[in-house]
C-alpha positions, 0 to 999 in steps of 0.5 A, a space after each residue: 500500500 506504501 509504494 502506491 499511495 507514495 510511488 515509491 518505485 516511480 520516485 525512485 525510492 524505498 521504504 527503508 530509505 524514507 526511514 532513514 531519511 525521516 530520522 536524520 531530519 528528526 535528529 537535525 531538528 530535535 533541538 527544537 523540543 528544547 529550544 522553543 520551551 525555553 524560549 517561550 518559558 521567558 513569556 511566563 508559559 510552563 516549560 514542562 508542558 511546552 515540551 510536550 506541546 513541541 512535539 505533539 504540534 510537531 508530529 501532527 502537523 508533520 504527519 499531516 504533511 505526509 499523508 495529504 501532501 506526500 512531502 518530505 517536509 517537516 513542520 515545527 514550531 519556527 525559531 524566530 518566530 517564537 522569539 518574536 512572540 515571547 520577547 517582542 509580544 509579550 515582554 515587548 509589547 506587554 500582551 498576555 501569552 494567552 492574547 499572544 497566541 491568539 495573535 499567532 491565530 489570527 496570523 494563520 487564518 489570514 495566511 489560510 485566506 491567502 493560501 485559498 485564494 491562490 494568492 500565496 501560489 501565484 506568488 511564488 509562481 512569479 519568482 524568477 527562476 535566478 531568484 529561486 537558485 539564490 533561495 537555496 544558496 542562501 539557505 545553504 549558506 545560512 545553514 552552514 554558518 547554523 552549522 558551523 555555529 552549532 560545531 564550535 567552529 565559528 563563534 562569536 566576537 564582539 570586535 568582528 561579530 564572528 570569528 573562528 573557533 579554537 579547536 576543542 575536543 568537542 569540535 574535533 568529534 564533530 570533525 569526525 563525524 563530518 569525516 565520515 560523512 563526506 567519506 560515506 556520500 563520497 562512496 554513494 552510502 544511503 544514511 551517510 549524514 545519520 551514521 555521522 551523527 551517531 558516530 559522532 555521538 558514540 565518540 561523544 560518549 566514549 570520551 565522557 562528553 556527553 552527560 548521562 541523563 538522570 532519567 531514560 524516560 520522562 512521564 510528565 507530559 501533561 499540556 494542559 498549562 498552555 493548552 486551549 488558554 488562546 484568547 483569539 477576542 483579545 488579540 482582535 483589536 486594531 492596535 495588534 494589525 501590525 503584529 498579526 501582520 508581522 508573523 504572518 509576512 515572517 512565516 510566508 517569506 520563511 515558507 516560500 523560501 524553505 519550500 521552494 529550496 526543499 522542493 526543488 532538492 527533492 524533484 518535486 518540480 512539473 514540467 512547467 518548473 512549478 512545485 507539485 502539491 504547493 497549495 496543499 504544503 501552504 494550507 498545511 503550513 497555515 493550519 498548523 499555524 493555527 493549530 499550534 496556537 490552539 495548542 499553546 505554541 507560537 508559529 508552526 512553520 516549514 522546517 529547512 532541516 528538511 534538506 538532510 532527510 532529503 538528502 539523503 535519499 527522502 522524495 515522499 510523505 513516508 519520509 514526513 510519517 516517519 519523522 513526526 512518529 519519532 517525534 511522539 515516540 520522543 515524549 517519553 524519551 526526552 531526557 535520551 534524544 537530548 544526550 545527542 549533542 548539538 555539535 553531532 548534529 551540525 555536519 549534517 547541516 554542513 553537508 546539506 549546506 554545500 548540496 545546497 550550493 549546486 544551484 548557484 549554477 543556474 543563475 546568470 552573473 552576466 546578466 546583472 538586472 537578475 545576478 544583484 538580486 541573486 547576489 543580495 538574496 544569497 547574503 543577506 539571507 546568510 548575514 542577516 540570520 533570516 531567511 524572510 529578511 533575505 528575501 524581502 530584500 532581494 524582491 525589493 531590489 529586483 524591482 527596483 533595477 527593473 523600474 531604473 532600467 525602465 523594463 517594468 513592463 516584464 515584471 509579473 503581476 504577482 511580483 508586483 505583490 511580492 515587492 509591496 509584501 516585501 516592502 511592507 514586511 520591512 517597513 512595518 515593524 519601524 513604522 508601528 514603533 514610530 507611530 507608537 512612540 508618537 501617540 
């Protein structure tokens, strides 16, 4: 029944590699189970039962990607958008978590709107081919640099922002493991970004680098401290436009370029060059969204992480099944998953980094009408830490050169929307503080 439903044999895949698959992705983005309770604890949320509610949203909505979008996408709670909700809503803003998320709901019902009315679709659809390779160069770099973060071998500097790392011996395990990656995908090994990871965590643990949990198993899984607590008529006043508004830009702009990446990667592409099931991934992404909220946790969103399962060999839904399963199996198994160590992890955002960047072979740097757009979206996504902020920035040039070389005639209609989303996206934040600051 799996190979039919999911054509495994047309998509030249196998049950087994799928596992594979959704497993590496799971291990790349199991941080999330972590990192979103502690961030969202700082808006006064219960972080035991946020834990909880991470991995229920995240298996639900990834699975729900699976059976009726059949793509290797991931889903999560989004990180920046949660920092967002904690740090800017609430403590910023001084609103309620419970009012918060029923902003976070508001954002994914107008994101559903758009999504039904095709008007998400017809947008991306009008991105120019240049600009599509620059998204996943862009998220390549920024994945690398997440990466390389993540290893030790970049950190920060005061003086020049960043800087290189000394070599410790956690940096060296996480080379291993890198090692063994580069040596596996070299010889064509299906699994080679997973068996780094665990080699790498094997090593960890040989050399007492890895912390034994006090617990293998964690019972406490009780989520009703944040669940069904949204107030949806406290967040429907006019003042909150501007940040409904501001998630639902972060996360269109997050997902068009995640999605599009990965897509692309995982040959989900027409012969018209367009993303197969794209509506179905967006109503997805703006239902888990609202979901999300429903459950307790900020902005459900796609997940970039997607590309290692890729990678490694995922090209249907089953890879998606498998990855939210982990996920609820996960629950009780908390305290386990988290001895795999964040530098285990951060080759195989490496390695998908560097797959990424074969795209940048099709944009055409003689043509600098579509080659400085590329080139702004490639780094801007990178420096900037954003995906959103990257591409806004790139739209809006690409708009710009047009309308100075007077050729806005060949501009889409639809990109049109996108460099006013774009601008506005921008804008937006610094125009609600100004008027703020002015009343």
């Amino acid at each position: 029944m799996s190979n039919s439903f999911f054509q495994l044999k047309e998509k030249n895949t196998s049950i087994r590699i799928e596992v594979i698959a959704g497993i590496t992705t799971f291990l790349t983005m199991a941080y999330i189970i972590f990192v979103n309770p502690s961030i969202l604890a700082a808006a006064g949320m219960d972080q035991n039962a946020l834990v909880a509610t991470t991995c229920i949203v995240s298996a639900i909505a990834t699975i729900l990607v699976g059976i009726f979008a059949r793509a290797p996408i991931a889903m999560a709670p989004g990180m920046g958008l949660n920092a967002f909700f904690a740090y800017t809503l609430v403590i910023g803003d001084k609103l309620s978590w419970q009012t918060a998320l029923g902003v976070v709901f508001l954002s994914g019902l107008v994101f559903l709107v758009l999504t039904f009315l095709g008007l998400r679709r017809r947008l991306v659809e009008a991105i120019p081919i240049s600009l599509v390779s620059a998204m996943a160069v862009g998220i390549g770099l920024f994945i690398t640099f997440i990466g390389l973060q993540n290893l030790g071998l970049i950190v920060n500097n005061d003086s020049t922002l960043v800087s290189a790392g000394q070599i410790t011996g956690t940096v060296l395990i996480g080379l291993a493991g890198l090692a063994v990656m580069i040596f596996l995908e070299a010889k064509k090994v299906k699994g080679s970004l997973l068996i780094g990871i665990i080699f790498a965590t094997i090593i960890a643990a040989i050399f007492g680098q890895i912390q034994r949990p006090e617990k293998l198993i964690s019972l406490d899984l009780n989520i009703a401290p944040v669940a069904f607590k949204l107030n949806i008529l406290s967040a429907l006043k006019f003042s909150l436009v501007g940040s409904i508004f501001t998630l639902m830009f972060i996360d269109m702009f997050d997902s068009i370029g995640t999605l599009v990446a990965c897509c692309h990667q995982a040959k989900m592409i027409d012969d018209k060059g367009q993303i197969k099931g794209l509506d179905r991934l967006l109503a997805i992404d703006a239902i888990a969204t609202m979901l999300g909220a429903v459950f307790g946790t900020s902005t459900t969103t796609s997940y970039i992480e997607s590309a290692t399962g890729i990678e490694q060999g995922g090209r249907t839904g089953l890879t998606s099944i498998v990855t939210g399963i982990v996920f609820l199996l996960a629950l009780p198994f908390v305290p386990l998953v988290g001895i795999v160590p964040t530098y285990a992890t951060a080759p195989a955002l490496i390695m998908v980094g560097l797959f990424m960047m074969k795209e940048i072979k099709n944009i055409d740097f003689l043509n600098l009408e579509e080659a400085f757009p590329a080139f702004i979206i490639m780094v801007m996504i990178a420096l900037s830490y954003s995906i959103s902020t990257g591409l806004a920035f790139g739209f809006v040039s690409y708009l710009l050169i047009k309308i100075i070389m007077l050729k806005a005639k060949e501009i889409k209609p639809a990109m049109w929307i996108i460099g006013f989303l774009s601008l506005l996206f921008l804008t937006i934040e610094p125009l609600t503080e100004y008027l703020k600051s002015s009343t």
